[in-house]
C-alpha positions in Angstrom: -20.5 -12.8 -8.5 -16.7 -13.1 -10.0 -15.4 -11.1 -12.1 -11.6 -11.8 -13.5 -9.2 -8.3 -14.3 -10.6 -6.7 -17.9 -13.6 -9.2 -17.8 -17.3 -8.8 -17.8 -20.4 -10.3 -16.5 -24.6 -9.2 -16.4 -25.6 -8.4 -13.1 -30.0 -8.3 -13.0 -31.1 -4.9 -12.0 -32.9 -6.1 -9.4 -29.9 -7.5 -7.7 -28.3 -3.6 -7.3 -29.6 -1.0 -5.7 -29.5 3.1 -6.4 -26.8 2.8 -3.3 -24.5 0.1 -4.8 -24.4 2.0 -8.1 -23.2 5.0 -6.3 -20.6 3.1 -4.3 -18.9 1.7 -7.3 -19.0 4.4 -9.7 -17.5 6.6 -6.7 -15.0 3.8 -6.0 -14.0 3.3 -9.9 -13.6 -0.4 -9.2 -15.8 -1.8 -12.1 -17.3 0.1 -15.3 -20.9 -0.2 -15.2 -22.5 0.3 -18.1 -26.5 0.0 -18.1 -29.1 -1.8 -20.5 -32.6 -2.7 -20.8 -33.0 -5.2 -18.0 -29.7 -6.2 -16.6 -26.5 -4.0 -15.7 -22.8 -4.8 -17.7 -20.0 -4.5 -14.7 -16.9 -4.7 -16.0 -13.4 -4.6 -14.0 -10.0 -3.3 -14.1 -7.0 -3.8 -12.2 -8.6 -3.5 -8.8 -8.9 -7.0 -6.7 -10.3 -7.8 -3.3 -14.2 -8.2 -2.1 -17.2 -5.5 -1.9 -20.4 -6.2 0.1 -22.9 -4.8 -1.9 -26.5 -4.7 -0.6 -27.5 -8.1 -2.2 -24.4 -9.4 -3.6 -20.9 -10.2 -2.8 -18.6 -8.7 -5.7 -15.1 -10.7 -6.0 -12.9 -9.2 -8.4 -9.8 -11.6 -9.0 -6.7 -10.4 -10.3 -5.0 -11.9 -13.6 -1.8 -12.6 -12.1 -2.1 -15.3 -9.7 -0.2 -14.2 -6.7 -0.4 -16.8 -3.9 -1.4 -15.6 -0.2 1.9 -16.4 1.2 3.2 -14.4 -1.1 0.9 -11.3 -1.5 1.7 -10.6 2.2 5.3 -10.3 1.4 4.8 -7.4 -1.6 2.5 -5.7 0.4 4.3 -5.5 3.3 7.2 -4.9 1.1 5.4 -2.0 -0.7 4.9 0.0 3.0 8.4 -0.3 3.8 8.1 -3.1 6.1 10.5 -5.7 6.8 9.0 -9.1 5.8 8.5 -12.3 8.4 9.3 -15.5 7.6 7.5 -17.1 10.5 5.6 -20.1 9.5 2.1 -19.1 11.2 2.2 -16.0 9.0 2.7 -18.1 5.8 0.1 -20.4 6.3 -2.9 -18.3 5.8 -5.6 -19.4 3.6 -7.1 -17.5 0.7 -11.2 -18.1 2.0 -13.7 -16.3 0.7 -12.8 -12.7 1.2 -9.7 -13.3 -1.3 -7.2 -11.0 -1.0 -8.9 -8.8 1.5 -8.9 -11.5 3.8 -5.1 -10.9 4.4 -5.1 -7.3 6.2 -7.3 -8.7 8.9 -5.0 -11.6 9.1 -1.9 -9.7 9.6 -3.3 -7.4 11.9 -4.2 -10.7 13.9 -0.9 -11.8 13.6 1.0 -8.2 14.3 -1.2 -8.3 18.0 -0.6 -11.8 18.8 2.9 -10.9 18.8 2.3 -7.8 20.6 0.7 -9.7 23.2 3.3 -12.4 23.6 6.1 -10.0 24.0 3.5 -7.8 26.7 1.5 -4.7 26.0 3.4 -1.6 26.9 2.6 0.1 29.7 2.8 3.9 30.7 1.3 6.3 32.6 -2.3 7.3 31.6 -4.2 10.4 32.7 -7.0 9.5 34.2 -10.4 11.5 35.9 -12.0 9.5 38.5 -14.2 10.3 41.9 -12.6 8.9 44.4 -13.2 8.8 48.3 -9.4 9.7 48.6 -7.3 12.3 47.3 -4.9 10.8 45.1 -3.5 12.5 42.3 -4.6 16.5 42.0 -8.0 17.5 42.7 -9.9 19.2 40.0 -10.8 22.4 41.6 -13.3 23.1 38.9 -15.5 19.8 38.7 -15.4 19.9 42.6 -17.1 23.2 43.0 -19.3 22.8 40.4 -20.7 19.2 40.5 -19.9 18.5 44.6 -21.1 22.6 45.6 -17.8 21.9 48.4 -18.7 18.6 49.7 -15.9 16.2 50.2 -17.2 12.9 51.0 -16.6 12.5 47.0 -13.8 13.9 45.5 -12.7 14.8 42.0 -9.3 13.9 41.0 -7.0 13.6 38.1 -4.4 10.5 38.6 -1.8 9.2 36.1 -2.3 5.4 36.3 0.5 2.8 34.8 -1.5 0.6 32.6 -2.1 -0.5 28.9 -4.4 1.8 27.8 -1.9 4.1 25.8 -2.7 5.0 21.8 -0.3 2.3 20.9 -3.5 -0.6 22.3 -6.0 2.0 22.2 -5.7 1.8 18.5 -5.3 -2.1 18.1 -7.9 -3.2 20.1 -10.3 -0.7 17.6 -8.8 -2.4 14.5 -9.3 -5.9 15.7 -13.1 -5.1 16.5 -13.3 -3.3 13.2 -11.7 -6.2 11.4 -13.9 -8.8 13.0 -17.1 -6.7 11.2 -15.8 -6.8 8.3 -14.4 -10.6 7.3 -16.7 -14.0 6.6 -14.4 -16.2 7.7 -15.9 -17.6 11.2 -13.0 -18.7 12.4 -11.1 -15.5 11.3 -13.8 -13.8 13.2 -13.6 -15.9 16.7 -9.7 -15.1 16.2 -10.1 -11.3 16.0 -12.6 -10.9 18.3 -10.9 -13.2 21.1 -7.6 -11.1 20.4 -9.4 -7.9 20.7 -10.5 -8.6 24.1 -6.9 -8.6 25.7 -6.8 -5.0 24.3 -8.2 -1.7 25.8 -11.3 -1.2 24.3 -12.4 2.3 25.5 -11.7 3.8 22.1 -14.8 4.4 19.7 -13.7 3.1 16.0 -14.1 6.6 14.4 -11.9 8.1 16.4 -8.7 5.7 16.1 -7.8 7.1 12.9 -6.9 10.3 14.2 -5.3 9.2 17.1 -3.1 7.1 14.9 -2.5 10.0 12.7 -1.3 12.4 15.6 0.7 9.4 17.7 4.4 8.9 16.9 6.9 5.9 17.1 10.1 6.3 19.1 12.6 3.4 20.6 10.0 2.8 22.9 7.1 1.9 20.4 9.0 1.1 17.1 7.8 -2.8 17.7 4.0 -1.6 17.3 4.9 -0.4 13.9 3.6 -2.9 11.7 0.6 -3.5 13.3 -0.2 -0.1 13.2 0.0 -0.1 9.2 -2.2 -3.2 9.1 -4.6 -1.1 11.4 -4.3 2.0 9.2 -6.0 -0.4 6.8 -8.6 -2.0 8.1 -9.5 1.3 10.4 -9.9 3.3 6.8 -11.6 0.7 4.9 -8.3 0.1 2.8 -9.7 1.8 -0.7 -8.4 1.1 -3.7 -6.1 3.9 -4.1 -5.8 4.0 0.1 -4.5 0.9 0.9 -0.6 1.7 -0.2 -1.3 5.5 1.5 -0.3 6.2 5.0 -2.0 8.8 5.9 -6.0 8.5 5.8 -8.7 6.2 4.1 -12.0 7.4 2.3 -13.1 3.9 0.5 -14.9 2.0 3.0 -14.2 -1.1 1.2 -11.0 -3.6 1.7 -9.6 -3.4 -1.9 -6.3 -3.5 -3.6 -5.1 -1.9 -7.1 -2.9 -4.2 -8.3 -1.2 -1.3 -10.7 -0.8 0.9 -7.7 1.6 -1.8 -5.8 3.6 -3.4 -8.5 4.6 0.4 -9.1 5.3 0.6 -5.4 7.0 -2.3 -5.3 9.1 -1.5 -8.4 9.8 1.9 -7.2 11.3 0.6 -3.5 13.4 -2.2 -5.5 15.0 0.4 -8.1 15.7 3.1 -5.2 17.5 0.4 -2.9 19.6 -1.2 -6.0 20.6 2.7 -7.3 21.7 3.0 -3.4 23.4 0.4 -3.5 25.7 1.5 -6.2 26.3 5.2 -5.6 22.8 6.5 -7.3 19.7 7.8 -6.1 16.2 8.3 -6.9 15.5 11.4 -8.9 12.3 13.3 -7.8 13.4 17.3 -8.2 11.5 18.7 -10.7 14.5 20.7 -12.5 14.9 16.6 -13.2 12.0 16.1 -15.3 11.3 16.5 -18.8 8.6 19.3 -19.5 6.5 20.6 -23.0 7.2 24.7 -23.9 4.8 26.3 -25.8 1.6 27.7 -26.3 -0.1 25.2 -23.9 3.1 23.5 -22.8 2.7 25.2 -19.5 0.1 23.6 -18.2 0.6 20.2 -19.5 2.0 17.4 -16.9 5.8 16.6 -17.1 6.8 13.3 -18.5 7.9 11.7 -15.7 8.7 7.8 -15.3 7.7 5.9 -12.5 11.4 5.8 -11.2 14.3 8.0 -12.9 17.7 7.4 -11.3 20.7 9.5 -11.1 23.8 8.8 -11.1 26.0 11.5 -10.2 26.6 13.8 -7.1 23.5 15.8 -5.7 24.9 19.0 -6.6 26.3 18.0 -10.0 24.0 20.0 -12.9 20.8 17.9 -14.8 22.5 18.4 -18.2 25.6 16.3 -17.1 24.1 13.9 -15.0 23.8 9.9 -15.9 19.9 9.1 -15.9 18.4 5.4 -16.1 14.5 5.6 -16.6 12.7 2.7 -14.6 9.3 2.3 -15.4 6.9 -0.4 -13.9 3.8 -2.2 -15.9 1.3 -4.5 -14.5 1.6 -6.8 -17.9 2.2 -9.8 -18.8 5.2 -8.8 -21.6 6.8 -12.2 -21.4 4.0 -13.5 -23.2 3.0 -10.7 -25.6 5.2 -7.7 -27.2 5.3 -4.2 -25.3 2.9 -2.3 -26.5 3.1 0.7 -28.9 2.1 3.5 -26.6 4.7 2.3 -24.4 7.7 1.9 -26.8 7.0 5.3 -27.5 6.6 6.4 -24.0 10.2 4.7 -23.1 11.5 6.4 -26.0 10.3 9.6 -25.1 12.0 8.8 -22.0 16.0 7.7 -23.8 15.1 10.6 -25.7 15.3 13.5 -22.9 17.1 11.3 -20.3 19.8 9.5 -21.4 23.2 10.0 -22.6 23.0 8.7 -26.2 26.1 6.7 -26.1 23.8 4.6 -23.5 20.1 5.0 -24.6 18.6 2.5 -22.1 15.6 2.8 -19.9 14.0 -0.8 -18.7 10.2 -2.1 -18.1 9.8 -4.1 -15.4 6.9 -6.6 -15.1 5.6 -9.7 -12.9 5.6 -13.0 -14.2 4.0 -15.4 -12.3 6.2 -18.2 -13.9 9.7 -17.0 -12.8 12.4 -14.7 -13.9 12.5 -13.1 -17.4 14.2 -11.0 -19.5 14.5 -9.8 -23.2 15.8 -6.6 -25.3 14.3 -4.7 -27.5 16.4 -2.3 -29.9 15.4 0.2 -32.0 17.3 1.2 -35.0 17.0 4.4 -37.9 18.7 5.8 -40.5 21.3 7.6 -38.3 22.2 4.6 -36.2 20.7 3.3 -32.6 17.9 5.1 -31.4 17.4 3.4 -28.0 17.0 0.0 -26.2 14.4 -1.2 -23.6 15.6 -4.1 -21.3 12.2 -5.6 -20.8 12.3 -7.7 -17.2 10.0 -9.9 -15.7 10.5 -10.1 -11.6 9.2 -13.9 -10.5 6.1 -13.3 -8.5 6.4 -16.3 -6.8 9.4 -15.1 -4.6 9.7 -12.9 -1.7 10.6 -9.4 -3.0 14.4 -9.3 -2.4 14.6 -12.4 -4.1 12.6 -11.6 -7.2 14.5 -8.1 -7.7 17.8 -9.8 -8.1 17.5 -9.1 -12.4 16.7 -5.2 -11.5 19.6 -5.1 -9.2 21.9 -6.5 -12.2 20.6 -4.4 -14.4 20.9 -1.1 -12.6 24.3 -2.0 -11.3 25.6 -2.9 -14.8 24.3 0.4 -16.1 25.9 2.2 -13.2 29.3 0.4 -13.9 29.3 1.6 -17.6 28.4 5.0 -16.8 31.9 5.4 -14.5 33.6 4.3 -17.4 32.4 6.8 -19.8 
């Protein structure tokens, strides 16, 4: 079954069981709604491919983002550095979608690995041996030999491959090669996998991962480390942009989740770029006093940048509100709940001889841009610089209109 963002479709109640109801009320990927002989699933902004007990779910995304593409924002969105290698850009979209692409560029992170040459280092091993190499383990021989020494108990450190660095990527390919359709994908993983050390059960990768750390040595097994944080943790829809652990158990993507991402990286890196930084102090944000005020969330927008010195007080500092929406607004007005959330944002941010904050949105057919400007009886209240980044590019490509804008914001703050 296919199911398009914000559409519906019946699903038979035969066809899900009390387990698959579970799974995707507990994953929020579709509303499900029940009637009299058939189930209503409806979806939101989370794409990729769920294995259900007897049917495959594909929930598409209403921006089209091509393959070659989607790669780039992900990888993008984790702080990576993009490829431009041709083998990585010719990946096809098969059946699994979008979810097809983490096991693909884990594939293509080891392959790389394993043309440059596993790393090596020295091991601790345990072993009986007939010769003492290494240290004996006093313990083990008195207690499993009773003091004979025609077999001896010894701990060795051996130079080999089987460090957490392989360890953990020959567990992810295995895992990977579980969980795609795509034979050929499959043959790939499972053929990779076997130049790996495989002495490492799959549950226990995770936290090896968590506890190991890159240095100079290591930094090259960075990215496929990130591709196997996400095929190890099942790459949930709110765990596939999140470092640090996985609960989902199915390879989905929240579209919302990485434009956000994506915006927020782009913003932070053009603010650096021109003296300013990203804003995240909470003496920086604006707050609701009151009877209940105190326990009500801060407005906050997804990025707020500052323009002035670190120590320099809130009330004087320059502030340019960045917030991203997955929406098409080159096609249809911004909406009326978020005029009056960027509003809310000129309002307590900026100075008002500069009331500007900006959406930024994808747009599938190229660069965009329009202004909004709000007017009352005392004069300008505020205007929204409504951009549309060209989904089509390569991130640093498509952020080129954010870039302008933030460094033509920062230029007319100096002069003021």
């Amino acid at each position: 079954m296919t199911l398009d963002e914000y559409k519906s479709g019946k699903v038979p109640k035969s066809d899900l069981s009390s387990a698959d109801l579970r799974r995707l009320r507990q994953l929020k990927a579709v509303g499900v709604v029940e009637r009299q002989d058939h189930y209503v699933l409806t979806a939101r902004t989370i794409t990729g491919v769920l294995e259900l007990s007897r049917i495959r779910l594909v929930l598409r995304p209403k921006f089209p983002i091509a393959g070659n593409r989607l790669i780039d924002w992900l990888s993008y969105a984790n702080g990576q550095n993009s490829t431009t290698d041709e083998e990585l850009r010719n990946w096809p979209l098969g059946k699994d979608g979008y979810a097809g692409l983490v096991p693909a560029a884990l594939l293509y992170e080891c392959r790389l690995l394993l043309r440059r040459g596993l790393r090596r280092d020295y091991v601790r091993r345990q072993r009986v041996d007939t010769t003492l190499r290494g240290r004996l383990n006093v313990e083990a021989q008195a207690t499993r030999c009773f003091g004979a020494v025609d077999q001896l108990h010894v701990r060795t450190f051996e130079y080999e491959d089987g460090g957490w660095e392989n360890l953990v990527c020959g567990a992810a390919l295995a895992a990977a090669a579980g969980q795609v359709s795509d034979s050929l994908l499959r043959h790939q993983l499972v053929a990779t996998a076997a130049d790996f050390p495989a002495t490492l059960r799959i549950p226990d990768a995770l936290p090896l991962l968590a506890r190991g750390r890159h240095s100079v040595l290591n930094d090259h097994y960075r990215p496929a480390h990130a591709w196997a944080r996400m095929v190890l943790g099942g790459g949930g829809p709110n765990d596939l942009l999140n470092p640090y652990g996985f609960g989902a158990q199915g390879l989905l993507l929240k579209l919302d989740d990485l434009w956000e991402s994506v915006v927020q990286r782009m913003a932070a890196e053009a603010a650096a770029a021109v003296g300013g930084r990203w804003a995240q102090d909470a003496g920086h944000h604006i707050r609701t006093h009151g009877r209940h005020g105190s326990s009500t969330p801060p407005f906050r927008p997804d990025v707020l940048l500052s323009f002035a010195p670190p120590a320099a007080p809130p009330e004087s500092t320059p502030y340019l509100a960045v917030d991203a929406k997955y929406k098409n607004y080159a096609k249809k007005n911004v909406s009326r709940e978020d005029r009056h959330q960027l509003l809310t944002y000129i309002a307590g941010y900026t100075d008002p001889g500069n009331p500007l904050a900006l959406v930024v949105h994808p747009d599938p057919k190229g660069p965009s841009d329009h202004q909004l400007e709000f007017r009352g009886p005392r004069g300008l209240v505020g205007r929204i610089l409504v951009l549309g980044l060209d989904t089509r590019s390569d991130p640093r490509t498509a952020a080129e209109p954010l870039r302008k804008a933030i460094a033509d914001f920062a230029a007319s703050v100096a002069t003021i």
